[in-house]
C-alpha positions as a printed NumPy array, in Angstrom:
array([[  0.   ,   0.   ,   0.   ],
       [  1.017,   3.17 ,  -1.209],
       [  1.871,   5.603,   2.168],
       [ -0.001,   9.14 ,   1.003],
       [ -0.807,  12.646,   2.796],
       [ -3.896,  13.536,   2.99 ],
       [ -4.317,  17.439,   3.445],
       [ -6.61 ,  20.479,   2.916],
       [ -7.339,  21.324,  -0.717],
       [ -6.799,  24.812,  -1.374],
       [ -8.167,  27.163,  -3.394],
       [ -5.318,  26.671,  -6.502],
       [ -5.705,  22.928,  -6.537],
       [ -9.136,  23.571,  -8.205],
       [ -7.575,  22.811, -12.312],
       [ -4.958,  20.085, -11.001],
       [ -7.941,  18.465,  -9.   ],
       [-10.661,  18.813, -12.349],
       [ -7.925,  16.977, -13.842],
       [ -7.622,  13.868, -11.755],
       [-11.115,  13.808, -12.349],
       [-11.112,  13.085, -15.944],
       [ -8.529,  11.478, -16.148],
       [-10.552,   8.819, -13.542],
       [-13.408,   9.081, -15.931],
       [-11.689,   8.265, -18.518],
       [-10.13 ,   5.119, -16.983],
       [-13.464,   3.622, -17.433],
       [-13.814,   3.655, -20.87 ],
       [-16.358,   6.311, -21.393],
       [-16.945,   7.886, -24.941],
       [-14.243,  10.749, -25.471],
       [-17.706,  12.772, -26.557],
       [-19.129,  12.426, -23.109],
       [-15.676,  12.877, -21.627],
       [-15.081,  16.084, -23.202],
       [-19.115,  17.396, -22.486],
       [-18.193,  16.776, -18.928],
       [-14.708,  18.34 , -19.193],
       [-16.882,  21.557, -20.228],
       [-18.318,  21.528, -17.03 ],
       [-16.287,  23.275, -13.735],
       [-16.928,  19.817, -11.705],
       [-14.783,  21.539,  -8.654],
       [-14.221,  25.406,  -8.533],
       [-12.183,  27.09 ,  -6.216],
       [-14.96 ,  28.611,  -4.608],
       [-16.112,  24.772,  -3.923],
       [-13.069,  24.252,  -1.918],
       [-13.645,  27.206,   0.095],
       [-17.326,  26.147,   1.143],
       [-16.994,  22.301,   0.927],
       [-14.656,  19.882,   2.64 ],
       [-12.466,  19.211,   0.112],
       [ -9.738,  17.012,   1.097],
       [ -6.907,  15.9  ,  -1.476],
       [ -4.18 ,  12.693,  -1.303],
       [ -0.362,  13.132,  -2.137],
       [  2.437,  10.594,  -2.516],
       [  5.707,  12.449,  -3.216],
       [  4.472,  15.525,  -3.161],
       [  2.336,  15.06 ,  -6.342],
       [ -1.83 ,  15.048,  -5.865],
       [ -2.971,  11.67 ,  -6.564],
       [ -6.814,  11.57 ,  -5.579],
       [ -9.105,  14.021,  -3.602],
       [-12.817,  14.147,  -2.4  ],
       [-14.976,  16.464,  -1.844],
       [-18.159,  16.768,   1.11 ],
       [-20.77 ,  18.837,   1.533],
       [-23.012,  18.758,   4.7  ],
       [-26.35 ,  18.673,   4.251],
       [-27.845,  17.255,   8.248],
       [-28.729,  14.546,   8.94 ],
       [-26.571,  13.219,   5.738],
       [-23.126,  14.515,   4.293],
       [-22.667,  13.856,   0.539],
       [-19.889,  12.718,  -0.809],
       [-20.103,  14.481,  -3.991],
       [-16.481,  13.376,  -5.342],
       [-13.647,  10.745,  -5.052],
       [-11.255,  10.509,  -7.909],
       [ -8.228,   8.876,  -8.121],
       [ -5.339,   8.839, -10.78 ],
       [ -5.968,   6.086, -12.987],
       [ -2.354,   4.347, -11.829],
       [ -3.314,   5.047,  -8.695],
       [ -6.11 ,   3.044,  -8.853],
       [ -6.171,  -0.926,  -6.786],
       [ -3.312,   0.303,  -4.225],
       [ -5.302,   1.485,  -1.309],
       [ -5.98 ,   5.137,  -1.891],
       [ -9.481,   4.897,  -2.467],
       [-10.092,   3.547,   0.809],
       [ -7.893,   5.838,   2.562],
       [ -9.369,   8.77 ,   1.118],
       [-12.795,   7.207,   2.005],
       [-12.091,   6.022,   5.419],
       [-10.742,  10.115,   6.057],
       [-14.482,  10.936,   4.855],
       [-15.481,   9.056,   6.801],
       [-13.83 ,  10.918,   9.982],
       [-14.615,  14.31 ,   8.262],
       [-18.338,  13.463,   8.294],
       [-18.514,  12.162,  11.825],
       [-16.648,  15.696,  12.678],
       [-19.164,  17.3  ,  11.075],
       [-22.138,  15.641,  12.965],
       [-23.667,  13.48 ,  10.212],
       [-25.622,  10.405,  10.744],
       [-24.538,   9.482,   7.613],
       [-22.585,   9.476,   4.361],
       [-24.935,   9.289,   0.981],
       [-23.468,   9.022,  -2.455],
       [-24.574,   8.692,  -6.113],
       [-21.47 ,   6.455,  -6.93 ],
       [-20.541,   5.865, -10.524],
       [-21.559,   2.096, -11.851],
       [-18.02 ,   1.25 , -11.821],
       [-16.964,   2.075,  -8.449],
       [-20.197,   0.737,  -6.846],
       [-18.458,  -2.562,  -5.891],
       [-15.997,  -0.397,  -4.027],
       [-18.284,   1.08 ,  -2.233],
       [-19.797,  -1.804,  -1.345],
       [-16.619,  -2.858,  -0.122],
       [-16.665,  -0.194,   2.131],
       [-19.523,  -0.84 ,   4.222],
       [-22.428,   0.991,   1.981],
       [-25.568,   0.156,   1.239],
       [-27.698,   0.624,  -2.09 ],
       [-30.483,   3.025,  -0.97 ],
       [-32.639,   3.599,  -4.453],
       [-30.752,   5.489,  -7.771],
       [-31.208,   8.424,  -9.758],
       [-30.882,   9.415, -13.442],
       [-27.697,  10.682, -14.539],
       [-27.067,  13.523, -16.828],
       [-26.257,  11.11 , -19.62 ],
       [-29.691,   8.981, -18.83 ],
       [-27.864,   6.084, -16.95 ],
       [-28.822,   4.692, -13.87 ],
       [-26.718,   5.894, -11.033],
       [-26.658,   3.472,  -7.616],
       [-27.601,   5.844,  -4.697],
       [-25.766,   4.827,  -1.903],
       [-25.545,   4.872,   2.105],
       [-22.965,   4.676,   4.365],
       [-24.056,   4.572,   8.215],
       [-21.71 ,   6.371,  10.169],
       [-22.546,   4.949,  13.579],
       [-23.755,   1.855,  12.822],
       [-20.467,   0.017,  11.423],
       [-18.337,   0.899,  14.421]])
């Protein structure tokens, strides 16, 4: 397992961190069209990392992955989690997630909810969260809406 930091995003991470995100999207084969639709769109601002909890994950110095909660009581989203695509299947994931995790205790939550890509819905299943209905994507997919209970898995 890869031994990262995890710090405070700040304000100038915003383009490096929209990055990482496509380039995570892109690991899972999407259409370049959709890819590049979405890459239109700011998907984390810098204002967004002033407001939300926006946490990011470095191995030598270099951002690897980052998330991204809002609170919204009794739940706290997790509205992002992207990790470099080479990044991907060493254990950053979870670390990132288990450090939600911590943040959204911190911030009072009963729990975490998520609309988690198709792809990573196994992981999050690996992590202790439950399918709780879906929703409708921007591209018309079916998105797994997901739960994590913050009390009840310790």
């Amino acid at each position: 397992m890869i031994n990262v930091e995890i710090t405070k995003a700040q304000p100038e991470d915003s383009e490096r961190l929209k990055q990482i995100a496509i380039a995570a999207k892109r690991y899972w084969g999407y259409s370049e069209q959709i890819i590049l639709e979405w890459a239109k769109t700011p998907i984390i601002t810098p204002e967004e990392i002033c407001t939300d909890q926006v946490y990011l994950a470095s191995f030598n110095l270099a951002i690897i992955g980052w998330y991204r909660l809002k609170t919204r009581l009794p739940a706290v989203i997790l509205e992002d989690l992207w990790i470099l695509p080479d990044y991907i299947g060493k254990g950053i994931g979870r670390k990132l997630f288990e450090h939600a995790i911590k943040q959204a205790k911190s911030s009072s939550g009963q729990y975490l909810e998520l609309e988690a890509d198709p792809n990573a819905e196994p992981f999050y299943k690996r992590m202790g969260c439950q399918n709780i209905g879906e929703s409708i994507s921007e591209w018309g997919r079916a998105i797994p809406r997901m739960r994590y209970n913050l009390y009840e898995q310790d």
